[in-house]
PASEBA-1860 file (N, C-alpha, C; in nm, 3 decimals):
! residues 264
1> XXXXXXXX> -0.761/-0.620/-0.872/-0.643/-0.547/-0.829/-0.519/-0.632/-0.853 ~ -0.432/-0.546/-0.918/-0.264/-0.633/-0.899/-0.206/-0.691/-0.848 ~ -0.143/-0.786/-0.798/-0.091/-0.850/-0.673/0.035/-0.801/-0.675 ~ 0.049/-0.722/-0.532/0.196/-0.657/-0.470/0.266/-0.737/-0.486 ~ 0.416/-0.714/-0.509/0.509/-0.827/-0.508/0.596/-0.737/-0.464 ~ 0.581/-0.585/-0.391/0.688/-0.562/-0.357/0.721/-0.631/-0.167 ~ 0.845/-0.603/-0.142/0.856/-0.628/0.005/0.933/-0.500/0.075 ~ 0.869/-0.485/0.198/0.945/-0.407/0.289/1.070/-0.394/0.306
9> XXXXXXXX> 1.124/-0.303/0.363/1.274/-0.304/0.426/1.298/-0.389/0.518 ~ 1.180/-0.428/0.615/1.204/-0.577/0.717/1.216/-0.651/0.641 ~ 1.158/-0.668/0.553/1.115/-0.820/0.485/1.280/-0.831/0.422 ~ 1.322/-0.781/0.332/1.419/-0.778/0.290/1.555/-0.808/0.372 ~ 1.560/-0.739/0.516/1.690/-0.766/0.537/1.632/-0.905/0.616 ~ 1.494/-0.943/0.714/1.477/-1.106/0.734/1.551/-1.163/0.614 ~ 1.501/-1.175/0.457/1.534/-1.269/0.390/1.691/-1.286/0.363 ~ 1.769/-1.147/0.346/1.888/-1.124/0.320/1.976/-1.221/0.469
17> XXXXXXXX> 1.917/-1.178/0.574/1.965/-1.285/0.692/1.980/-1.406/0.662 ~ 1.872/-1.476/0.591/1.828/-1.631/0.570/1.914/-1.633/0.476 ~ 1.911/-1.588/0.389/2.048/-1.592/0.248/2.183/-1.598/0.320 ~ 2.218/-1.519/0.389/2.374/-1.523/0.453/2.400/-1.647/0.543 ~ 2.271/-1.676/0.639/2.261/-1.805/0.717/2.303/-1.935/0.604 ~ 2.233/-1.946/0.532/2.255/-2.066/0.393/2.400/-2.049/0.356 ~ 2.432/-1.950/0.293/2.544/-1.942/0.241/2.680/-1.975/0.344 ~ 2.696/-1.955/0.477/2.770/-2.004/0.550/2.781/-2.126/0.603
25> XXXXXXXX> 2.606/-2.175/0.526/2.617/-2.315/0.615/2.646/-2.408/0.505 ~ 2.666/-2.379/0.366/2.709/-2.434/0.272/2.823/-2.422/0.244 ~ 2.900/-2.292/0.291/3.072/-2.266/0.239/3.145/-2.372/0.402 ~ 3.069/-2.351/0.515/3.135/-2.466/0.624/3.096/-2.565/0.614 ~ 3.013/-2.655/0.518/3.001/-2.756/0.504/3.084/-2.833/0.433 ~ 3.111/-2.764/0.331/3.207/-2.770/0.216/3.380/-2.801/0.262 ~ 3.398/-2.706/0.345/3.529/-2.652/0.409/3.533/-2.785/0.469 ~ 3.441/-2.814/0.563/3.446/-2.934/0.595/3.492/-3.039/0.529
33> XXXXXXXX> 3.404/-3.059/0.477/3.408/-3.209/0.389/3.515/-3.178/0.309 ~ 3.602/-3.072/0.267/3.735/-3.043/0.213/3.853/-3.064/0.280 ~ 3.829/-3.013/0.391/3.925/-3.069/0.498/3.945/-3.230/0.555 ~ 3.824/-3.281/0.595/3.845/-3.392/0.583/3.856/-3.500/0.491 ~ 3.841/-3.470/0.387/3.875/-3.555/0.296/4.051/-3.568/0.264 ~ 4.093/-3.449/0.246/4.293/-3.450/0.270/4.309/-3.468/0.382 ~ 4.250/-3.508/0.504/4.294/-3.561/0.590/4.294/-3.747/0.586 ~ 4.208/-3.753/0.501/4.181/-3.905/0.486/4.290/-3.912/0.370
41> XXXXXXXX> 4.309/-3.858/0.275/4.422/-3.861/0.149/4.531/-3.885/0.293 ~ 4.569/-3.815/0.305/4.664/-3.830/0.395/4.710/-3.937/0.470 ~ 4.638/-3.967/0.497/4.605/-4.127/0.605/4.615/-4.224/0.537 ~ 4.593/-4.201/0.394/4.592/-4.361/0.302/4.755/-4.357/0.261 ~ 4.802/-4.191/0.243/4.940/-4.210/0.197/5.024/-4.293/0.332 ~ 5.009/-4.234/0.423/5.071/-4.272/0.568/5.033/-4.442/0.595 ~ 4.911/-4.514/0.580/4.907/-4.626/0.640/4.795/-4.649/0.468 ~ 4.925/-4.720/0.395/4.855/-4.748/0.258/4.727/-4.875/0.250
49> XXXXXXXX> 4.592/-4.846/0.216/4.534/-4.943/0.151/4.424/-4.909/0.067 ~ 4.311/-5.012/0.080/4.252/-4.990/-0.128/4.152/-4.856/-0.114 ~ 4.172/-4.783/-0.197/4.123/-4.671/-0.249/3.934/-4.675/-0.177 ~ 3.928/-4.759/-0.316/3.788/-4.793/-0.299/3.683/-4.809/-0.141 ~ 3.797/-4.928/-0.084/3.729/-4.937/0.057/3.765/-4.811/0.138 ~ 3.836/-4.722/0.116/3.860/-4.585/0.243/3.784/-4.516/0.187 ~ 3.739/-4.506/0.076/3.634/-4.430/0.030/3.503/-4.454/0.100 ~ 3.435/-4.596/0.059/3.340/-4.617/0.136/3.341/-4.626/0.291
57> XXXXXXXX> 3.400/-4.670/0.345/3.457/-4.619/0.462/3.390/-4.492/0.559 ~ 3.530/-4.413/0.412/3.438/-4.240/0.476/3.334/-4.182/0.461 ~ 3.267/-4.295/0.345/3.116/-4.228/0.335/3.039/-4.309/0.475 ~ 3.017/-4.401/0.459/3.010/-4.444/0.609/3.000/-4.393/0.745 ~ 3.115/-4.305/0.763/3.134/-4.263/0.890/3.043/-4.061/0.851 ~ 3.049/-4.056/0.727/3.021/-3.882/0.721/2.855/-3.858/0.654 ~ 2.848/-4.004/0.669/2.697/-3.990/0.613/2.546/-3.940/0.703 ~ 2.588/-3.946/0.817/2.480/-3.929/0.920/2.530/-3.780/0.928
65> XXXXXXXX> 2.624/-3.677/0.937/2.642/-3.552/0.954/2.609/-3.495/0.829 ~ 2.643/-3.566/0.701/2.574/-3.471/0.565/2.470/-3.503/0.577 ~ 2.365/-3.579/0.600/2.242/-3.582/0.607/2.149/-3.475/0.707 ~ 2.204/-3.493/0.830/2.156/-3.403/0.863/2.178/-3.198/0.825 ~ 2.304/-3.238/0.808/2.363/-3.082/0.733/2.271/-3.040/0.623 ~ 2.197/-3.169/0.536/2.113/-3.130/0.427/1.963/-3.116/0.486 ~ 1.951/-3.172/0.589/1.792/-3.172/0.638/1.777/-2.986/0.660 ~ 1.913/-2.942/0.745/1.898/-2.842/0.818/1.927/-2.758/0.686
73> XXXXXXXX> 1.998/-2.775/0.606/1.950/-2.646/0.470/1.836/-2.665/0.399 ~ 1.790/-2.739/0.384/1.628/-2.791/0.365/1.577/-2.701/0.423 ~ 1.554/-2.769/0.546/1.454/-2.693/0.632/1.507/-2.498/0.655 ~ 1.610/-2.423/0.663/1.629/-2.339/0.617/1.553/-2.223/0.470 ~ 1.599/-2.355/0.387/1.549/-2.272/0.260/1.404/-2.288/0.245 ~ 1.330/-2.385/0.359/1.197/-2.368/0.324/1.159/-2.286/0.455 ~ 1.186/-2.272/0.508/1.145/-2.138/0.581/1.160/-2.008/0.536 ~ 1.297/-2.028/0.478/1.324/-1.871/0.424/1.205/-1.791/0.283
81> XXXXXXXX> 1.163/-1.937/0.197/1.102/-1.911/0.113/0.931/-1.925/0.202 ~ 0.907/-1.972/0.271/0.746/-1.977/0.397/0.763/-1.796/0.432 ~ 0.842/-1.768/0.521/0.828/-1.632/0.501/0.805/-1.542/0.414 ~ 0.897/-1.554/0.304/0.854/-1.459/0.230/0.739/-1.460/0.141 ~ 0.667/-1.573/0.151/0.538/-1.581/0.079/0.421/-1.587/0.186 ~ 0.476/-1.583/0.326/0.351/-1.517/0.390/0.331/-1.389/0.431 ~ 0.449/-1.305/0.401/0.474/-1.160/0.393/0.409/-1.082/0.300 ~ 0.421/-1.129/0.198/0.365/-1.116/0.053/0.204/-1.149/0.074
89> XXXXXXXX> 0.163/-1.239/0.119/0.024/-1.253/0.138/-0.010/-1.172/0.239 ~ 0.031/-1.202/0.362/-0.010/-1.019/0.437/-0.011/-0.863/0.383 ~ 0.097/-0.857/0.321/0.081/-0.730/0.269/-0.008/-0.715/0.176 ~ -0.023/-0.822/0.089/-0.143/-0.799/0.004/-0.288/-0.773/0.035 ~ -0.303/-0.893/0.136/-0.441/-0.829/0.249/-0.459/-0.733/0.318 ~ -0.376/-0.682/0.340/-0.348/-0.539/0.419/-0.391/-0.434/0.323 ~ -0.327/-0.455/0.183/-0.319/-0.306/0.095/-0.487/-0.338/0.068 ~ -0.499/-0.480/0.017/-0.681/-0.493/-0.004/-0.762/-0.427/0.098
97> XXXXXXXX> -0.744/-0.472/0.228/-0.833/-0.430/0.317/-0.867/-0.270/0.337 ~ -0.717/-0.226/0.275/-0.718/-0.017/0.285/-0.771/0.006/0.131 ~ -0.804/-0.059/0.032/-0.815/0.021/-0.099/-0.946/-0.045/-0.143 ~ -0.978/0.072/-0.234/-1.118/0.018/-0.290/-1.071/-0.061/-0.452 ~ -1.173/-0.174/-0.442/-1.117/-0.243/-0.543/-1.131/-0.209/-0.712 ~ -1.239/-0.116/-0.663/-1.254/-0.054/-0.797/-1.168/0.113/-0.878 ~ -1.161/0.166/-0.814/-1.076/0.287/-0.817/-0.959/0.274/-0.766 ~ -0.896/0.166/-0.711/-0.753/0.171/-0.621/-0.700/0.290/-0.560
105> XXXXXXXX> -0.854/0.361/-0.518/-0.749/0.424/-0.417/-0.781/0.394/-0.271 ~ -0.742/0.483/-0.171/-0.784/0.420/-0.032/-0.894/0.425/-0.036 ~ -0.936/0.371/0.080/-1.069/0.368/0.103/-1.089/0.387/0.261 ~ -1.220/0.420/0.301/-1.319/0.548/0.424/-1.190/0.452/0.509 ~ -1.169/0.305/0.528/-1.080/0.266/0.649/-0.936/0.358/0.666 ~ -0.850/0.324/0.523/-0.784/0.427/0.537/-0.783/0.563/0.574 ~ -0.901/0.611/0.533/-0.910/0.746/0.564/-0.905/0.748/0.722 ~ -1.029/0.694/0.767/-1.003/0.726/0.923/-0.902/0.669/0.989
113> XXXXXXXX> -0.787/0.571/0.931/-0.679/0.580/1.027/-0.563/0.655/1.001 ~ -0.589/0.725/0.873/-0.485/0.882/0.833/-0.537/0.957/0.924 ~ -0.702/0.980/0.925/-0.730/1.101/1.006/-0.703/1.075/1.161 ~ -0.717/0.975/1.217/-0.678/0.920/1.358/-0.564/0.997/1.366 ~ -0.438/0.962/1.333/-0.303/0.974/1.338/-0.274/1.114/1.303 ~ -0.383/1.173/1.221/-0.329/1.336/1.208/-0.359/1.403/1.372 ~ -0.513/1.365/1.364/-0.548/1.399/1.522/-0.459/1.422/1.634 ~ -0.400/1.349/1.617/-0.308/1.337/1.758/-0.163/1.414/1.756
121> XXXXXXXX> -0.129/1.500/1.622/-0.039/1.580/1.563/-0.057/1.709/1.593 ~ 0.033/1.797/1.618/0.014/1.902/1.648/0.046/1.996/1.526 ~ -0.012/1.996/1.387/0.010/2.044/1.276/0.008/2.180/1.245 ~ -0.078/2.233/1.352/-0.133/2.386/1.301/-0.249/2.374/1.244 ~ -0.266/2.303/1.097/-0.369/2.323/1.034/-0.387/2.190/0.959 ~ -0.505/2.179/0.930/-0.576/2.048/0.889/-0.668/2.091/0.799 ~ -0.680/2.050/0.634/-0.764/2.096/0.545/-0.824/1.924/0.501 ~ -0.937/1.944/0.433/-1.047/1.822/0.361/-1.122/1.887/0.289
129> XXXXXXXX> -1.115/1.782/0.152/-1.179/1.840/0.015/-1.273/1.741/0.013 ~ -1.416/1.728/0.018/-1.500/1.654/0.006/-1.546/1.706/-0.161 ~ -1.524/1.581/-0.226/-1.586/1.570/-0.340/-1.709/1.497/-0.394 ~ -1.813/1.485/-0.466/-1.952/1.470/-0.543/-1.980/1.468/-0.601 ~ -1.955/1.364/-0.735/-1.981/1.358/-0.840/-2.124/1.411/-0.867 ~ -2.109/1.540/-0.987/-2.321/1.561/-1.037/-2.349/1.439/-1.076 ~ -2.462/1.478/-1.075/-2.601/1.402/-1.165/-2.515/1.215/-1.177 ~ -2.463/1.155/-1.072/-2.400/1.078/-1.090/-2.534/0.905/-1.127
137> XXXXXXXX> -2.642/0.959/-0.979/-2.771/0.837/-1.038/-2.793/0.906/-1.208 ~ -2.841/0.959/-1.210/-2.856/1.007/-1.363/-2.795/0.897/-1.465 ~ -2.640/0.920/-1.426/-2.583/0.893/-1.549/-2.585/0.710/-1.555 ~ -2.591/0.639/-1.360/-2.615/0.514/-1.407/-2.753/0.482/-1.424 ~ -2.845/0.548/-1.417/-2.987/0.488/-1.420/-2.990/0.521/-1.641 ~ -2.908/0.624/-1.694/-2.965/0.636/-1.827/-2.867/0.547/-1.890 ~ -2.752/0.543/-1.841/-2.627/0.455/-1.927/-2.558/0.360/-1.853 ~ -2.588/0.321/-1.755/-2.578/0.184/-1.685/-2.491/0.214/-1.623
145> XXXXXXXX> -2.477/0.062/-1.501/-2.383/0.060/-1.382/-2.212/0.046/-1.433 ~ -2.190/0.013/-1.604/-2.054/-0.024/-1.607/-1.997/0.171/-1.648 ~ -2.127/0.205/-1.726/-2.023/0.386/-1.707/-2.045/0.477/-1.604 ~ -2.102/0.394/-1.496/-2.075/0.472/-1.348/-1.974/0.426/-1.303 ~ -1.938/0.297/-1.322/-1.769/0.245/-1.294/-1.662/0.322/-1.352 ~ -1.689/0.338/-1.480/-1.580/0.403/-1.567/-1.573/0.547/-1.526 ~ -1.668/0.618/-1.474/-1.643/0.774/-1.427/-1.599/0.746/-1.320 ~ -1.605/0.661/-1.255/-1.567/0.669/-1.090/-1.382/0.623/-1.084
153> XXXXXXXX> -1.358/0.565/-1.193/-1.194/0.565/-1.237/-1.173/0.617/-1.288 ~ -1.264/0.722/-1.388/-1.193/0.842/-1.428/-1.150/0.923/-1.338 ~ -1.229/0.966/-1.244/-1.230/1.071/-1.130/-1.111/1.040/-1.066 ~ -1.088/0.929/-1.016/-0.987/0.877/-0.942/-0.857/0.930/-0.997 ~ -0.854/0.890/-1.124/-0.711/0.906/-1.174/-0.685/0.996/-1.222 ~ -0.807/1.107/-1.227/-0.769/1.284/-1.230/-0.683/1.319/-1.099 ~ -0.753/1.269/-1.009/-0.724/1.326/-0.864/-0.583/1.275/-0.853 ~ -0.568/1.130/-0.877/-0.390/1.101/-0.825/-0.317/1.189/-0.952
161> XXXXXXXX> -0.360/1.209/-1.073/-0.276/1.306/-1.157/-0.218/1.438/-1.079 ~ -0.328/1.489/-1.022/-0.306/1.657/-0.952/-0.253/1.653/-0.813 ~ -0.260/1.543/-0.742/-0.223/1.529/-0.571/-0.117/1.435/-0.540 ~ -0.023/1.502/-0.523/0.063/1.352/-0.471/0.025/1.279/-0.376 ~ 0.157/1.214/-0.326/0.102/1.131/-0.211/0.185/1.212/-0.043 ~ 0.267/1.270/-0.083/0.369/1.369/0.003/0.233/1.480/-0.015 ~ 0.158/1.539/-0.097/0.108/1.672/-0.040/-0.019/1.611/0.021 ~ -0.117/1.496/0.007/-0.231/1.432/0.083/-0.273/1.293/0.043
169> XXXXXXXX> -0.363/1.239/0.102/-0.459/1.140/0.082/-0.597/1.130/-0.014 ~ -0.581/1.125/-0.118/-0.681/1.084/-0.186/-0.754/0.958/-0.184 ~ -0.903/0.974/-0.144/-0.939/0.836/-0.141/-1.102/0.821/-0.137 ~ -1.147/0.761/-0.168/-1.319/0.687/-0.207/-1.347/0.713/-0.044 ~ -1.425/0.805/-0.027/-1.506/0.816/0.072/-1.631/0.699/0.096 ~ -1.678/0.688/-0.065/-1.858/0.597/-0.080/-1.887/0.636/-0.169 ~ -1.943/0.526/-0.261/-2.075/0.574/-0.352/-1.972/0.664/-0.476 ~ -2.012/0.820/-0.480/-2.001/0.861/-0.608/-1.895/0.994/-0.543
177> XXXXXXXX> -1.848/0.960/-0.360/-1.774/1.088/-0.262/-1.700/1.046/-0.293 ~ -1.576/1.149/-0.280/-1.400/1.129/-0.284/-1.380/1.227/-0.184 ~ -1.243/1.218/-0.100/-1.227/1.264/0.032/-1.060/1.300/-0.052 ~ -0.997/1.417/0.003/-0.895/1.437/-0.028/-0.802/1.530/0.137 ~ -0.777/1.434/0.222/-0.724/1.472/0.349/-0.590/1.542/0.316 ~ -0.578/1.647/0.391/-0.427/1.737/0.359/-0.374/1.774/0.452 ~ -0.293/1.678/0.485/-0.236/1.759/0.651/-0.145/1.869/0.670 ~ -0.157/1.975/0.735/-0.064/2.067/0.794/-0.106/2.178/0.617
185> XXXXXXXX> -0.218/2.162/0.575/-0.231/2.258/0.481/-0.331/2.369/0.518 ~ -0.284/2.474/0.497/-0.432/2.578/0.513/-0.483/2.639/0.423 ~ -0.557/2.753/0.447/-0.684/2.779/0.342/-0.624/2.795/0.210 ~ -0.565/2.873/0.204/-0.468/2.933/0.073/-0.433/2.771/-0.012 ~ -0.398/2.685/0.055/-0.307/2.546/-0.046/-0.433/2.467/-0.066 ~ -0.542/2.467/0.047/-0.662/2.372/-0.016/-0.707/2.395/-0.109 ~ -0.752/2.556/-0.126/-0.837/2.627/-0.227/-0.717/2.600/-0.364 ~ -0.617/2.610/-0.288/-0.524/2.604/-0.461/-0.545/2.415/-0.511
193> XXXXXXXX> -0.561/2.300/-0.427/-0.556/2.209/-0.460/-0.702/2.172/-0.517 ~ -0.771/2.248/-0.457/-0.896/2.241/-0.477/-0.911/2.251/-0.628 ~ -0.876/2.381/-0.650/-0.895/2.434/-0.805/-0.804/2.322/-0.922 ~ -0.712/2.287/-0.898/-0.644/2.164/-0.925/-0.731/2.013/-0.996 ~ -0.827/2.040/-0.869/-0.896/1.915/-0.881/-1.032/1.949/-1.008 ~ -1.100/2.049/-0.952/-1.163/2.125/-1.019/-1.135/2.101/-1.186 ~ -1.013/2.171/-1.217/-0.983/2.219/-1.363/-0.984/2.017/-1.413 ~ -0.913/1.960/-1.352/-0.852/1.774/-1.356/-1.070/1.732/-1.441
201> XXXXXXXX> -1.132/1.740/-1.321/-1.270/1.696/-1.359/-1.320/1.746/-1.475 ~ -1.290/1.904/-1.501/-1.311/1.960/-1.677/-1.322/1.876/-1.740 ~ -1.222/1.777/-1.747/-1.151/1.732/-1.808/-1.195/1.566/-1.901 ~ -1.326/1.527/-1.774/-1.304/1.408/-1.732/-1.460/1.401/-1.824 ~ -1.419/1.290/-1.870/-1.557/1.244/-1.983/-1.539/1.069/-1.987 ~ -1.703/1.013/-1.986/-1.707/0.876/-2.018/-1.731/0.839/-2.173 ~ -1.628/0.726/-2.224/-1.681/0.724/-2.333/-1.843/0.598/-2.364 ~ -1.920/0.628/-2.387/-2.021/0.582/-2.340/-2.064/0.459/-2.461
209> XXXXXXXX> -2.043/0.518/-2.627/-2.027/0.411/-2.704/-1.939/0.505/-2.832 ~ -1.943/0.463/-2.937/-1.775/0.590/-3.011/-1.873/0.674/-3.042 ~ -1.992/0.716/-3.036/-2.012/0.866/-3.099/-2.095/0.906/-2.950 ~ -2.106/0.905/-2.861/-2.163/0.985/-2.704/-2.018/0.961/-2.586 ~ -1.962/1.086/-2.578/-1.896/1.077/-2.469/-1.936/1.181/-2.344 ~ -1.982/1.168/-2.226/-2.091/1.206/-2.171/-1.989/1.307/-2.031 ~ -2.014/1.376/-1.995/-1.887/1.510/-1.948/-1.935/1.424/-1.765 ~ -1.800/1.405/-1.662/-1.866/1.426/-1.532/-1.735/1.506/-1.440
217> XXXXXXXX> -1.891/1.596/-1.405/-1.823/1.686/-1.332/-1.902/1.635/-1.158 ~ -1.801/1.785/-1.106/-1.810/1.693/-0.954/-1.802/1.877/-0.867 ~ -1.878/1.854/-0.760/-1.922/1.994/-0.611/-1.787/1.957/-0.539 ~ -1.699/2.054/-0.463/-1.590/2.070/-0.410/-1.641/2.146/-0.270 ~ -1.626/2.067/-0.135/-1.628/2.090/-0.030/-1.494/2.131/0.027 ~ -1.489/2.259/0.087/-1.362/2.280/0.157/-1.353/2.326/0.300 ~ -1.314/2.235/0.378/-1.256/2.271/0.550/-1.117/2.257/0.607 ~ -1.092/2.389/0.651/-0.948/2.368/0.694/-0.964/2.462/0.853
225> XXXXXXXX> -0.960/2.342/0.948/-0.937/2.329/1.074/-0.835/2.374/1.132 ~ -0.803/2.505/1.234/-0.683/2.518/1.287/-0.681/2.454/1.436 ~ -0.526/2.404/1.474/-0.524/2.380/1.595/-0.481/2.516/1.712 ~ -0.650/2.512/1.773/-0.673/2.626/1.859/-0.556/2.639/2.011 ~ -0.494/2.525/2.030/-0.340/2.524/2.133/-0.423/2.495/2.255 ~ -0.540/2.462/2.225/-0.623/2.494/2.418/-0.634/2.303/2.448 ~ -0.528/2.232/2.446/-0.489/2.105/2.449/-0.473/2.023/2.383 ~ -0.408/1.891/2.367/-0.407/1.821/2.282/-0.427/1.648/2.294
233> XXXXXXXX> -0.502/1.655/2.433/-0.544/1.509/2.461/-0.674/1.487/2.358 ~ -0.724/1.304/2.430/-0.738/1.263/2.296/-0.930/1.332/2.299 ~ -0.975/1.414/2.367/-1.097/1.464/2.361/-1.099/1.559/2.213 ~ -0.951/1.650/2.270/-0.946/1.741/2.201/-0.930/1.770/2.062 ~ -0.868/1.604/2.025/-0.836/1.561/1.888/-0.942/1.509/1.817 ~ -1.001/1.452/1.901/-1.191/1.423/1.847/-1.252/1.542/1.772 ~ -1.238/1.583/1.873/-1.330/1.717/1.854/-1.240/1.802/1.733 ~ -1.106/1.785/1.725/-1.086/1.865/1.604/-1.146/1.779/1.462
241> XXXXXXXX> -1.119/1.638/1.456/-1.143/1.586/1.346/-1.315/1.620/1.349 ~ -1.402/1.568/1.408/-1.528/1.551/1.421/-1.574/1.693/1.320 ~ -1.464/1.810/1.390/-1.493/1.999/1.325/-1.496/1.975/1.146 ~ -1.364/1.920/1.172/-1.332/1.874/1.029/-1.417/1.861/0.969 ~ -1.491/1.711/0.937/-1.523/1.649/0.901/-1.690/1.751/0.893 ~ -1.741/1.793/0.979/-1.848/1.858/0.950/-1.886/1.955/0.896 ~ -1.745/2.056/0.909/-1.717/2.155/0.797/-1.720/2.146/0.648 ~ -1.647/2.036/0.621/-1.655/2.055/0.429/-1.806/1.966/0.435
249> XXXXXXXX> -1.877/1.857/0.503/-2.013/1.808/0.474/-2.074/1.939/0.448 ~ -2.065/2.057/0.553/-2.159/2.156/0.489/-2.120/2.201/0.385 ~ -1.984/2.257/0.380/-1.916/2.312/0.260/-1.939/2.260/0.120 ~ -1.946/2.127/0.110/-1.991/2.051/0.027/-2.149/2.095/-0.006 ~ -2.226/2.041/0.087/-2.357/2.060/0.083/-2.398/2.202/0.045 ~ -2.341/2.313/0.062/-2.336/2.479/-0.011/-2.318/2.432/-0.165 ~ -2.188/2.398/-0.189/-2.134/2.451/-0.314/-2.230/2.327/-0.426 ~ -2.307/2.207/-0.364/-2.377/2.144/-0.448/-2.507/2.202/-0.490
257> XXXXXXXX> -2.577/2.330/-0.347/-2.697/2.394/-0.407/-2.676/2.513/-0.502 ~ -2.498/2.567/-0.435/-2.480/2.670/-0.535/-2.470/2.609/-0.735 ~ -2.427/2.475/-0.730/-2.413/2.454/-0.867/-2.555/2.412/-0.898 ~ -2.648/2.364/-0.840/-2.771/2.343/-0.885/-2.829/2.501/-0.937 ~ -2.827/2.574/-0.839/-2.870/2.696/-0.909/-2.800/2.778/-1.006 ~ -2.744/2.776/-1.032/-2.615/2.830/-1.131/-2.681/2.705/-1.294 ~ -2.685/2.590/-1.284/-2.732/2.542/-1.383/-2.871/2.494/-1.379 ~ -2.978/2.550/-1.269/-3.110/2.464/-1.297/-3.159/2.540/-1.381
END
């Protein structure tokens, strides 16, 4: 997987802070040591003697305050740059820990803390496309584990082609499942996303070596859950996802015997 390099809107204005902090502590440092130095010009015109020694002199007396003035932009700019490279490493573990490393898309964690958070929404309606790749052992037991990889990123990147990220969640359920969560959608927009996904898999072929490119298609589970208004504590939100979630397993589990019989 890529390494994020983007940063948040926190992250950004923290660092933009640390940038403005530096920059003031370098333009009053300056100002400083500008000011006092024509104050010392001054002093040599007023009570004349050798250049050289008022020079050293004033380094003398201003050397323990620039030193520390430099410790403390030091230590500044290495904080400012410590943050933002442990920001960057969190977020990167973060996006790892939600995505599968092979398909980049989310993965079952993500899913259940999208579905958590829908739960507790009062949407109206809640749809899930459980997807199944066919004959998927098939294809790695006859043509190996690297073109079960390669269909399983094909699939993937049909699905982010047809689904944004504003209309749902696409993401690696396990194995050879894809889960496509849609919040506040009902029957009419699943079945239309559905078919979406559907026509996307037509589509979708491994190339296996240049003269066999081998077709994978995939069973489309569909459940779309309404919220019945008869509460919305957190029993009730269980129990809607739990509906969910058991609805397209069957739905799924139908439309995989209906395609077995349709092609056995």
């Amino acid at each position: 997987m890529a390494r994020s390099r983007t940063l948040s809107s926190k992250q950004i204005r923290v660092l933009g802070l640390q940038a403005v902090l530096v920059g003031c502590c370098v333009v009053l440092a300056v100002a400083c040591a500008f000011e006092d130095w024509r104050y010392e010009l001054q002093n040599a015109v007023d009570h004349p003697t050798n250049p050289t020694t008022e020079f050293r002199a004033w380094l003398e007396r201003r050397a323990a305050p620039f030193a520390l003035a430099s410790a403390l932009l030091l230590l500044t700019v290495n904080s400012g740059w410590y943050s933002a490279r442990t920001a960057r490493r969190l977020q990167h573990e973060r996006r790892r820990a939600l995505h599968d490393p092979l398909t980049r898309l989310p993965n079952r964690r993500a899913f259940d803390r999208r579905l958590q958070q829908i739960g507790g929404d009062r949407r109206g309606t809640t749809s899930l496309l459980f997807i199944d790749l066919d004959h998927f052992k098939a294809l790695n037991d006859t043509h190996g584990h690297l073109a079960g990889d390669a269909a399983l990123m094909e699939v993937a990147a049909a699905m982010r082609a047809v689904v944004s990220n504003d209309e749902g969640l696409c993401c690696r359920w396990g194995g050879d499942e894809f889960a496509i969560l849609l919040p506040g959608a009902d029957r009419a927009q699943a079945e239309r996303v559905a078919e979406r996904v559907a026509h996307a898999l037509n589509h979708v072929c491994v190339c296996v070596d240049q003269q066999l490119r081998v077709p994978v298609r995939g069973s489309i589970g569909i459940a779309t859950v309404r919220d019945d208004d008869r509460g919305n504590g957190p029993g009730r939100a269980e129990d809607r996802r739990q509906r969910l979630l058991s609805v397209a397993d069957a739905a799924l589990a139908d439309a995989k015997r209906a395609r077995s019989t349709a092609f056995g």
